[in-house]
N, C-alpha and C positions, 0 to 999 in steps of 0.2 A: 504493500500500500504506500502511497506517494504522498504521505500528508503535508509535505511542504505547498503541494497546490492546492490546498485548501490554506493555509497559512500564509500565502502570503496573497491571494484572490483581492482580500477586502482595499491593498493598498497599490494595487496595478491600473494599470489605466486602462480604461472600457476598451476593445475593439469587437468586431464585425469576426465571430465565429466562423472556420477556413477546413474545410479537409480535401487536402492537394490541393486544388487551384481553382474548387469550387466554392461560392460564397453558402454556406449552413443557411443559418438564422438571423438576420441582421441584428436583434435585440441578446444574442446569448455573448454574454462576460465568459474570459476568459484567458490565460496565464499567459503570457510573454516564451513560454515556451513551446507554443502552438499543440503541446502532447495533448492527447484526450484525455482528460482527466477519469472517465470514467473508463480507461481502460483496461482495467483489473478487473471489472466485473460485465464488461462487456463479452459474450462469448464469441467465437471465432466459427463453430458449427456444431453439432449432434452428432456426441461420441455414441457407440456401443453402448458402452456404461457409463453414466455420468458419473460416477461416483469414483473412478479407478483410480482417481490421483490421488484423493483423500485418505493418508495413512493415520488408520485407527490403532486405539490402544489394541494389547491383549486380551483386557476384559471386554471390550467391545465390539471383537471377532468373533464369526457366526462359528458353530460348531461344526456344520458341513456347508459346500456350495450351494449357491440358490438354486432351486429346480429350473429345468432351461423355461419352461411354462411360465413362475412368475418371473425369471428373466424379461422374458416377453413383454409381458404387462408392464415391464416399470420403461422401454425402450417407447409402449407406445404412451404411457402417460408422460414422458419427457416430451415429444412432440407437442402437445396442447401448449395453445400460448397461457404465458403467466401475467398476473398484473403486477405491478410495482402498487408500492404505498402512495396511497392518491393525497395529496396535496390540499388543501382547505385553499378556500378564494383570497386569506388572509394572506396566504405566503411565509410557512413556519419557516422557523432559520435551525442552521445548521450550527449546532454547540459543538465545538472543538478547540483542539489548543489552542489555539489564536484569537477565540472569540466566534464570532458568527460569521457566516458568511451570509453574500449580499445575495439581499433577498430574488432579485430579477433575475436569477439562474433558475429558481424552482419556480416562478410563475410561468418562463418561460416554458418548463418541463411540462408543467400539469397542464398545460394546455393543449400540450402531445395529446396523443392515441396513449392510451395506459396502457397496453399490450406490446409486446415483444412478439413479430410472429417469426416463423419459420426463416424466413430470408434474411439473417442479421445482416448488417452493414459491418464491413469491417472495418478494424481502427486506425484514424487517419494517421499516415507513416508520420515518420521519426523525422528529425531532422537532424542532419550531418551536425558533429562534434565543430565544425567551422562556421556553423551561421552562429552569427551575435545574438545571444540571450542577453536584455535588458533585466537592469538588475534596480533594486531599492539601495541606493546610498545608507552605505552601513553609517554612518555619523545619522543619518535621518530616522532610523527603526530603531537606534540608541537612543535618540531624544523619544521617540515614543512610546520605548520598552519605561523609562526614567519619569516619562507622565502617567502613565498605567499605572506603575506601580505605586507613587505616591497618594494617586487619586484612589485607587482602590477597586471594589467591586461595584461600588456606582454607578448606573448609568445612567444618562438624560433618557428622560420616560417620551416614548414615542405616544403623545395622543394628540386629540386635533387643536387647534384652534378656540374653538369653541365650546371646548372640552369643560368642567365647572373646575376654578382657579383653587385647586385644594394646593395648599403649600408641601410641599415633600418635605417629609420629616429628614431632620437633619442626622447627624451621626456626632457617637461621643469625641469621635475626633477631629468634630469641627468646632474650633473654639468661636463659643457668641463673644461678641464685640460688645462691650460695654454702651447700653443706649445714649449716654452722654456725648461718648465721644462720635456717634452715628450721628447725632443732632445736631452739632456742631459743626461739622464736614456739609452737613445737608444747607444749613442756613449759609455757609459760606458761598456754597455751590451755584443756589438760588438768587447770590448777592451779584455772582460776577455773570451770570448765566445771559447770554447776549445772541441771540440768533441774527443769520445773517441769509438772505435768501438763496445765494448761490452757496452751494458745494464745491471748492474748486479743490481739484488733487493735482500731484503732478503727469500722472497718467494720461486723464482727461485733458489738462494744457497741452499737452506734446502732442494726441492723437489731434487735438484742434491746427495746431500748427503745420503737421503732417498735411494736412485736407486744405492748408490755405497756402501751400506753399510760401512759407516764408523763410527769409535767408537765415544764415548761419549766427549770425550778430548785428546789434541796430547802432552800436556808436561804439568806436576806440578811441581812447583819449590817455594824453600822458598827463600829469599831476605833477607839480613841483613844488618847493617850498619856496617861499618869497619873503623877503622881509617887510614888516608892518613898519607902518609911520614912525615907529619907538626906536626904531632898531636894533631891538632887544631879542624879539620872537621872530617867529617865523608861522606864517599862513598858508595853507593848501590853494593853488590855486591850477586851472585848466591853462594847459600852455600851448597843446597841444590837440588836433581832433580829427577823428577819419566817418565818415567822410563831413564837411567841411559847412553845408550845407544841407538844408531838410524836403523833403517836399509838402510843399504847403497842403496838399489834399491829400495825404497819407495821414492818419487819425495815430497809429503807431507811431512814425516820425515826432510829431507832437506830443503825444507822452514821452517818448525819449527826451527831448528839447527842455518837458519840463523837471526831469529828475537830472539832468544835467548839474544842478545849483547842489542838490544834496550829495554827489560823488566826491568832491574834496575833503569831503567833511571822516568821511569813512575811510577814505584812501590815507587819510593821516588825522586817525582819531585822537594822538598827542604830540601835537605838533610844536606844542611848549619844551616836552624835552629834546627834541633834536637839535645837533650840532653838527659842524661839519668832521668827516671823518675820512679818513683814508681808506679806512677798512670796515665793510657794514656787509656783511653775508645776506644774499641773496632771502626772499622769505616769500611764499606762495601762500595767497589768502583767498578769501573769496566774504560777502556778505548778499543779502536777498532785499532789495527795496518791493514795497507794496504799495501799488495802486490805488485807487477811490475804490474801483470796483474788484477789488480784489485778486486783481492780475499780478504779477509777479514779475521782476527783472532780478535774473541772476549777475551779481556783478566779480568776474572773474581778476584777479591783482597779479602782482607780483613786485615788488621793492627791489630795485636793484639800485646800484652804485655805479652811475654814469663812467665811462672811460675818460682816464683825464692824469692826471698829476697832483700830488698833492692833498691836503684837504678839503670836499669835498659835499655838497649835501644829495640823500637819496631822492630817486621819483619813482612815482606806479604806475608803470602800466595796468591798464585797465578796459576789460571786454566785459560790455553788457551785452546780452542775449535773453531769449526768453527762452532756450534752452538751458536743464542742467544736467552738465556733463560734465563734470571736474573734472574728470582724468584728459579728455579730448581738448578741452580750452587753456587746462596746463602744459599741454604738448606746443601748443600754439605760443604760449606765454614763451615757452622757452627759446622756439625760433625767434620770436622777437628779440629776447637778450639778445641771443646771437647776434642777429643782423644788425642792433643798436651799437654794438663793441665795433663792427666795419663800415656801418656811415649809416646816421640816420634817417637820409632818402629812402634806404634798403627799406625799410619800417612800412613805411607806405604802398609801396611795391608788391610789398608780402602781403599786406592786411587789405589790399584792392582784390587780387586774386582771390583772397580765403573769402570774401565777401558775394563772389562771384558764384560761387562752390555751391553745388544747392543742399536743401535741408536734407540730410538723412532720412534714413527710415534705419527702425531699430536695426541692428544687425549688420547694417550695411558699411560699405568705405566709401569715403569723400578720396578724392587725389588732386590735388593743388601742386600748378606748378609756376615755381621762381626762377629767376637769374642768380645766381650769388657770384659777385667776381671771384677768382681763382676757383672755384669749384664748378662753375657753368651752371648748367640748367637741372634744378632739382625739383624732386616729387615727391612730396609728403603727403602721407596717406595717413588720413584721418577715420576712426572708426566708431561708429554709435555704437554703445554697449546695447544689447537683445534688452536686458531689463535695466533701466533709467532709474530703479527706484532705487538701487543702490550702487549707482556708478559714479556719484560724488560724496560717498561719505566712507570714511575714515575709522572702522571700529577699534581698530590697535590701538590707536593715540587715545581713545575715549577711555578703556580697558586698561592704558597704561598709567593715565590720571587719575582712577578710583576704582577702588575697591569693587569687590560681587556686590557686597553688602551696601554699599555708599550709593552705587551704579541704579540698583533694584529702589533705593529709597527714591533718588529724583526720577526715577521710573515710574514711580506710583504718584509722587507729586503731581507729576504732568499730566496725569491718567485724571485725574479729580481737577486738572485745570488750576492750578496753584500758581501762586508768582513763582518765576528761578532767577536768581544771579549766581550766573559762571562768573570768575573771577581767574586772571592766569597773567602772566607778565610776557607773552609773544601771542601775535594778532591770528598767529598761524593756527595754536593748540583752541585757543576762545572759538576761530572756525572751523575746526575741524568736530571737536567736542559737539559742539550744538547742532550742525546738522548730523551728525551720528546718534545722539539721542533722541534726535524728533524721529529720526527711521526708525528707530525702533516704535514706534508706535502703529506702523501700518498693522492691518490695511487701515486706520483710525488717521485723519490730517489734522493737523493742529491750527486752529484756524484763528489765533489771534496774535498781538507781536512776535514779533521772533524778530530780532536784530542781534547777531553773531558777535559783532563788535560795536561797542555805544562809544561813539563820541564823547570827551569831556565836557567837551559844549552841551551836552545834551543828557545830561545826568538828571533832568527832573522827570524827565521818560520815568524810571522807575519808581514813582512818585502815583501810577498813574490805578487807579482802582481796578482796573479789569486785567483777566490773566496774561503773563507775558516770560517769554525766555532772554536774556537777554546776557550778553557777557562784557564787563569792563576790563580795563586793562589793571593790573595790580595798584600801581602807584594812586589811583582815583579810588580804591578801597576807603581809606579815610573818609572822604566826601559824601560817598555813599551810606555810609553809616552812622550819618547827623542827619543823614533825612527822612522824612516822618513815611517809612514803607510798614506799612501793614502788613501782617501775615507772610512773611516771605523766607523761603530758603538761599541762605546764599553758600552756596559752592566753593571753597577753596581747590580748584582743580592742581595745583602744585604741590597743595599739601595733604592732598587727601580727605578732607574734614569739613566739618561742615561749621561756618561763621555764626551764624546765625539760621534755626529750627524751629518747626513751631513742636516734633515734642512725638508724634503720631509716626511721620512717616516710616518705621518700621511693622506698624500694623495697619496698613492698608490695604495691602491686597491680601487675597485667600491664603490661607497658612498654605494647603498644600500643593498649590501651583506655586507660590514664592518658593517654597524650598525645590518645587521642582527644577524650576528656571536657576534656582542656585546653584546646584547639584552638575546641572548643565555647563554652565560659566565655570565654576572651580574642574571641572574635568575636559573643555575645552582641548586643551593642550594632547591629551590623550587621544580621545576621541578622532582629533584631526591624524593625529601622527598613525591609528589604528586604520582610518578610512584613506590614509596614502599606501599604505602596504595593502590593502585590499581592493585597491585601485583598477587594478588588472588591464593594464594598460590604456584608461580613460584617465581624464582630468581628474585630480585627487581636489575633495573639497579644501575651501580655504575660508578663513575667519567670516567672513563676510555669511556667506553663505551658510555656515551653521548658528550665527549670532539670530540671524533671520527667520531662521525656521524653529529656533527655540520660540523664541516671543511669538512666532505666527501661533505655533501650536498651543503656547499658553492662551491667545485670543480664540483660536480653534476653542479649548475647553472653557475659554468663560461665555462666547457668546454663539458658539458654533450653531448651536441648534436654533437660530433664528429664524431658517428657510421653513422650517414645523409650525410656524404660526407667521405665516404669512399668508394673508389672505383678500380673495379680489373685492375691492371697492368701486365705487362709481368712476364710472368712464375707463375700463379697466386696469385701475394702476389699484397696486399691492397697497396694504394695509396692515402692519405690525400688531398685533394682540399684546398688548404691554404685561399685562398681568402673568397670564397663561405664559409666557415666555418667559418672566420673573420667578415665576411659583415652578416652574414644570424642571428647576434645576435642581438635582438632589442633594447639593451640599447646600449645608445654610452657609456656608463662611460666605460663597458665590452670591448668594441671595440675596444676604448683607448689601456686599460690594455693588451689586447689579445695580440696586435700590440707590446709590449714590452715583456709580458712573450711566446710568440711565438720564442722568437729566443735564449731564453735558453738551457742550455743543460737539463736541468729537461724535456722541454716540447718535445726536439728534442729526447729525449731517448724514453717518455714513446711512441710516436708517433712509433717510430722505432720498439718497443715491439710489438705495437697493428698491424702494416703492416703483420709483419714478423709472428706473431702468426697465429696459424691455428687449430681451434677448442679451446678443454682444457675446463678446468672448469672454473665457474665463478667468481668471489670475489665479496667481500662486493661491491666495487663500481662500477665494472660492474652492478652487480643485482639491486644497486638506480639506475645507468643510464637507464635501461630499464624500471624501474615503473615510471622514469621522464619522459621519453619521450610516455608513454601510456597516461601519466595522462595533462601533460603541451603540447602536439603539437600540434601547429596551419596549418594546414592546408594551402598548398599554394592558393593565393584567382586566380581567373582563369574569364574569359568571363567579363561579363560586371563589377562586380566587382574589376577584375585586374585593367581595365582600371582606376575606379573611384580611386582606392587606389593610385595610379601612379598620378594621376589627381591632387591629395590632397597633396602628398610628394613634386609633382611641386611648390604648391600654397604654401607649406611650406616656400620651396627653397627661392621665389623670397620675401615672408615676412620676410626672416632675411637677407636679401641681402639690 
């Protein structure tokens, strides 16, 4: 018996059932190794004796041979066709090692002929030891062996919608949360709680951009320091601009034109301490300006140290876009140093062509080609990462600045919409750090400030009552903390620790998804080094990649079962059941939490998305939600077991009363 193809069914991706080169069933699931799973009990034809292979005990050897007579009889009672176990309209599941398997295997069955006759089909052949068997990322069945286990035997109860909101009795080893500190978090929540009518992600921006064909970047500009009327300090200003001129009836152009005044400001958020220097090391940043209507400009940096003699003051390069691709516009950045070291015409030259160059599509390469004197005519080839949503963020540097434990707390902050100040003394760690913690929130967007790096100019920003992430530079720490901020976490990302707390943030989320996600993060290192030796000559996973599918799969188990109660409203857009969604979760810790991240704008967006959505493709966490819910749903219990279960939550009730 082959029970690895039952074991690993629930986490395979669907295809179109195949024996040889004919298409089966178009709706039958079915294992990446094309075998027939039911090939061990499929027979091949009608022996003599069916029974000949079946070696019996000694005690249960007949004492002489059959008579050839009932020989006979049992030859032709093998011919009559047999029925299989017939199947209920419900679609029972299959209990084995692994869990259940999905259910549309056995609807599809029972919908067969229940008889075997005479003419079996034989089992569709093998496949040569040289075709590619797709396999589950061993780092991904570890994150999900590491969530089973701490979750436990629980599972989200499969009923409908409309089902009556009986809360699931929790377990002794969900710890209740103190009502105090629930009411607290709530009234906070309610205080900052700010709807906005659009959902924008980054996903949705890019597919937009995709359909409108638009360039690769809408302004380059160089940034330099100038001296003020004192001639003390030194001021950011625009020295520099590609291209030069806007077009009056391009509506983009004009938003560019107007963020133009705010770019110096970010490009040298302390411009008070600079001086001139001989020696200043190169530094790659990046910051997000935002719109009226909540459109987004990525604005791409880089600080270099002008070729020259002597001492010295730095300038930034600077590429806005409304693409984010950090790794792709760092590549960029860097030809530009180059080319600024050999004449800064070259600059323009370069950034005309790259402007030329049309928009991507994921997965694809851009090829730009320049002049460069002594080396001739060159081709640089530019490449959009397949998935955007984390091709500009940095989870080493995030993981290098704090702790499992420090990491998971402003993890939970952000989740409940809480103020944050990062705090760090290089422009570079402030942006890397913050947009690697906002990734971890997919598929959830963060929909209010986020400014990576704050100007000193502009330190009453944090001053401001509604949620925000925001990071200053060390030396404005002082400043920062004479000013009247409410309720706020500040981050010392250099020193690990936290400034200033409100006190909670270790008990936020669910005890045992936090420990799971823990467990996950301190065994990282492992896990990766395990899923390169079992690589088998594919891409062996990397940080990124498994940081992502931990937190995917903790949001898989807090809100996975959403698609269960989602139901059609007028004009046919979807309609979330709030309660029945809330109550149908069987930990209470979950329940708690639900009841508080329920009334955010993260939760109230992504809900809005999924209503409003119709068809489309799917993403990364769509595709876990549906192998969670094949592989973990429990079945609503019904008839005399209803009763008993109901019986038992009673008998609960009145033992903790």
């Amino acid at each position: 018996r082959k029970s690895f193809e039952y074991e690993d069914a629930t986490r395979l991706t669907a295809q179109q059932g195949t024996v040889g080169n004919r298409e089966v069933h178009p709706d039958l699931y079915h294992a990446y190794s094309d075998d027939n799973i039911y090939e061990d009990i499929v027979y091949d034809g009608i022996r003599d004796y069916p029974y000949e292979d079946v070696k019996l005990s000694t005690m249960c050897l007949p004492i002489k041979p059959p008579d050839p007579k009932v020989r006979k009889e049992i030859q032709k009672s093998c011919l009559k066709p047999f029925c299989l176990l017939q199947f209920s309209p419900k679609g029972q599941t299959l209990h084995g090692y692994a869990g259940k398997v999905d259910k549309k295997i056995f609807q599809v069955l029972g919908s067969k002929s229940s008889t075997f006759t005479e003419s079996v089909k034989p089992p569709s052949p093998r496949h040569s030891s040289a075709q590619k068997v797709h396999r589950t990322p061993q780092y991904i069945a570890k994150i999900e062996t590491i969530f089973d286990d701490k979750r436990g035997r629980k599972r989200v109860k499969n009923q409908g919608p409309f089902a009556r909101a009986e809360e699931a009795s929790g377990t002794e080893s969900d710890p209740e949360d103190n009502t105090e500190g629930i009411s607290r978090r709530s009234v906070y929540i309610q205080s900052t709680l700010r709807r906005r009518p659009g959902y924008r992600t980054l996903e949705r921006d890019l597919i937009q951009l995709q359909q409108q064909k638009q360039q690769l970047f809408q302004i380059f500009v160089v940034v330099s320091l100038r001296k003020t009327t004192t001639g003390n300090t030194y001021s950011p200003e625009i020295t520099q601009q590609f291209p030069k001129m806007f077009e009056k009836s391009s509506r983009l152009s004009r938003e560019a034109e107007d963020q133009l005044n705010m770019i110096p400001k970010f490009c040298f958020p302390d411009p008070q301490d600079w001086k001139p220097s001989a020696h200043t090391p190169s530094e790659t940043f990046s910051f997000v300006l935002t719109g009226e209507d909540g459109s987004r400009w990525f604005c791409y940096c880089r600080k270099i140290l002008p070729s020259g003699k002597g001492k010295r003051l730095p300038e930034v390069h600077c590429i806005v876009s409304k693409l984010g691709c950090f790794n792709l516009f760092a590549k960029i950045l860097e030809e530009v140093e180059r080319r600024r070291e050999i004449s800064p015409p070259l600059v323009y030259t370069f950034m005309r062509s790259v402007m030329e160059a049309p928009f991507p599509a994921p997965g694809r390469t851009v090829t730009v080609k320049s002049f460069l004197p002594g080396s001739g005519n060159e081709v640089l080839t530019l490449c959009r990462p397949v998935d955007s949503r984390l091709e500009h963020v940095d989870f080493d540097s995030l993981l290098q600045c704090l702790s499992v434990g420090k990491l998971l707390q402003v993890f939970a902050s952000l989740l409940l919409e809480r103020r944050v100040i990062f705090v760090a003394d290089k422009l570079s760690v402030l942006s890397r750090c913050g947009h690697a913690v906002l990734a971890l929130l997919y598929p959830f967007t963060w929909q209010h400030t986020f400014v990576p790096v704050l100007p000193a100019s502009m330190l009453d920003i944090s001053c401001s009552p509604t949620p925000f992430l925001i990071g200053v530079l060390a030396p404005c720490l002082p400043e920062v903390l004479e000013l009247p901020i409410e309720e706020v976490l500040i981050v010392d990302l250099c020193a690990d620790r936290f400034v200033i707390q409100l006190g909670d943030e270790d008990c936020i989320l669910p005890s045992k998804l936090q420990a799971a996600l823990m467990q996950v993060l301190e065994d990282r290192e492992d896990m990766l080094r395990q899923d390169s030796r079992d690589a088998c000559g594919e891409c062996p996973a990397d940080l990124s990649a498994l940081l992502s599918e931990a937190f995917v799969r903790f949001f898989v188990e807090l809100v996975g079962h959403y698609p269960l109660h989602m139901v059609e409203a007028a004009g046919g857009a979807k309609e979330l059941q709030r309660e029945s969604f809330r109550k149908s979760h069987p930990s209470r810790g979950v329940r708690q939490f639900l009841q508080l991240f329920m009334e955010t704008q993260m939760f109230a967006g992504f809900i809005q998305d999924k209503e409003l959505r119709k068809g489309g493709g799917r993403g990364l966490y769509e595709s876990r939600v549906a192998e969670y819910l094949d592989s973990c749903l429990e079945p609503e219990p019904s008839g005399v077991n209803k009763f008993l279960k109901g019986l038992g939550n009673k008998m609960k009730l009145l033992q903790m009363k």
